[in-house]
C-alpha positions as CSV (number, residue, x, y, z in Angstrom):
1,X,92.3,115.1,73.5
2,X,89.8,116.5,71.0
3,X,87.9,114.6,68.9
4,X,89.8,113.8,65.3
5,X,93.3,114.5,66.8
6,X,96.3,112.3,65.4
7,X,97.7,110.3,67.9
8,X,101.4,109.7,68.2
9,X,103.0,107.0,70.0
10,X,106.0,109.1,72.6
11,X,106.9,106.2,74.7
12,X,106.6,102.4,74.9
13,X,108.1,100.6,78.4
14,X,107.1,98.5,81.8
15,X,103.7,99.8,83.5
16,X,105.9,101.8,86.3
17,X,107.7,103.7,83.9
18,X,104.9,104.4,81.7
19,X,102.7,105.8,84.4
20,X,105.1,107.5,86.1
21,X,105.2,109.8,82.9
22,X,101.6,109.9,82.3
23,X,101.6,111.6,85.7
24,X,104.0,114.0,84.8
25,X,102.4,114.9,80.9
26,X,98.9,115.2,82.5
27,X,100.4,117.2,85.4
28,X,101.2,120.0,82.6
29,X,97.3,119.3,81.2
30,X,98.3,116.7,78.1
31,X,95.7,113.9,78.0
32,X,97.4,110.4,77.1
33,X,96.3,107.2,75.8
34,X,97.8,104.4,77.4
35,X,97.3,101.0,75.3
36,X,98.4,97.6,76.9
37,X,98.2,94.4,74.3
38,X,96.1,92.4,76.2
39,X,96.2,89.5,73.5
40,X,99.7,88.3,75.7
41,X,97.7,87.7,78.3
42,X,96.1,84.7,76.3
43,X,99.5,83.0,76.2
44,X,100.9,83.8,79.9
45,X,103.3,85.9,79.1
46,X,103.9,89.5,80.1
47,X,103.7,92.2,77.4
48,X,107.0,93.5,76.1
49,X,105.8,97.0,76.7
50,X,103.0,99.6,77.4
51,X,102.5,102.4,74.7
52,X,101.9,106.2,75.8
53,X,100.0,108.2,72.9
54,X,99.2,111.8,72.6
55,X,97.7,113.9,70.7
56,X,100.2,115.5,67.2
57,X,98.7,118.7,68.5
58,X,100.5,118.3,72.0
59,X,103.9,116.9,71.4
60,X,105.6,120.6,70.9
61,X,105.0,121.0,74.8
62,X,105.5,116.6,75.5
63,X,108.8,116.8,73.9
64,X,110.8,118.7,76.7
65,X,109.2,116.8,79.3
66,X,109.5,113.2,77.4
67,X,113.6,113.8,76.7
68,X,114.3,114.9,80.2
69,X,112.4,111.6,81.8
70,X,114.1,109.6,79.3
71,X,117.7,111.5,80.1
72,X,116.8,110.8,83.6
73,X,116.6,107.2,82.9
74,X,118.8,105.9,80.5
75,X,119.4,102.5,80.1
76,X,116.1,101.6,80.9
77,X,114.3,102.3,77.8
78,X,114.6,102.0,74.7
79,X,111.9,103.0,72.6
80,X,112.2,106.9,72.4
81,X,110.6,109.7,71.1
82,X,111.3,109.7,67.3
């Protein structure tokens, strides 16, 4: 990511599934952002999901690779690439 690029939330889901396609972005040289809300963890509950951000500049080459892991796993997610 450079410095002063947009970033857009791709993907929100359970820690398996969202590092199982940071692997797969990073493996094709996107750099991701993976934010957790922490504050649940205050009130001993687990987070309802995990965010995966890139950077604007990168989605034209995320996109094919955020459908298809999506496609390939349907039912389990919900919160897709707008």
């Amino acid at each position: 990511m450079k410095k002063g690029d947009k970033l857009i939330k791709v993907f929100a889901g359970n820690e398996p599934s969202v590092f199982l396609l940071r692997e797969k972005l990073e493996d094709i040289g996107i750099s991701v952002l993976v934010k957790n809300d922490s504050s649940s963890a205050f009130l001993l509950t687990v987070p309802v999901a995990i965010e995966l951000f890139i950077s604007e500049s990168d989605l034209e080459q995320a996109e094919p690779i955020i459908r298809e892991f999506i496609l390939n796993n349907q039912g389990f997610y919900h919160d897709r690439i707008k």
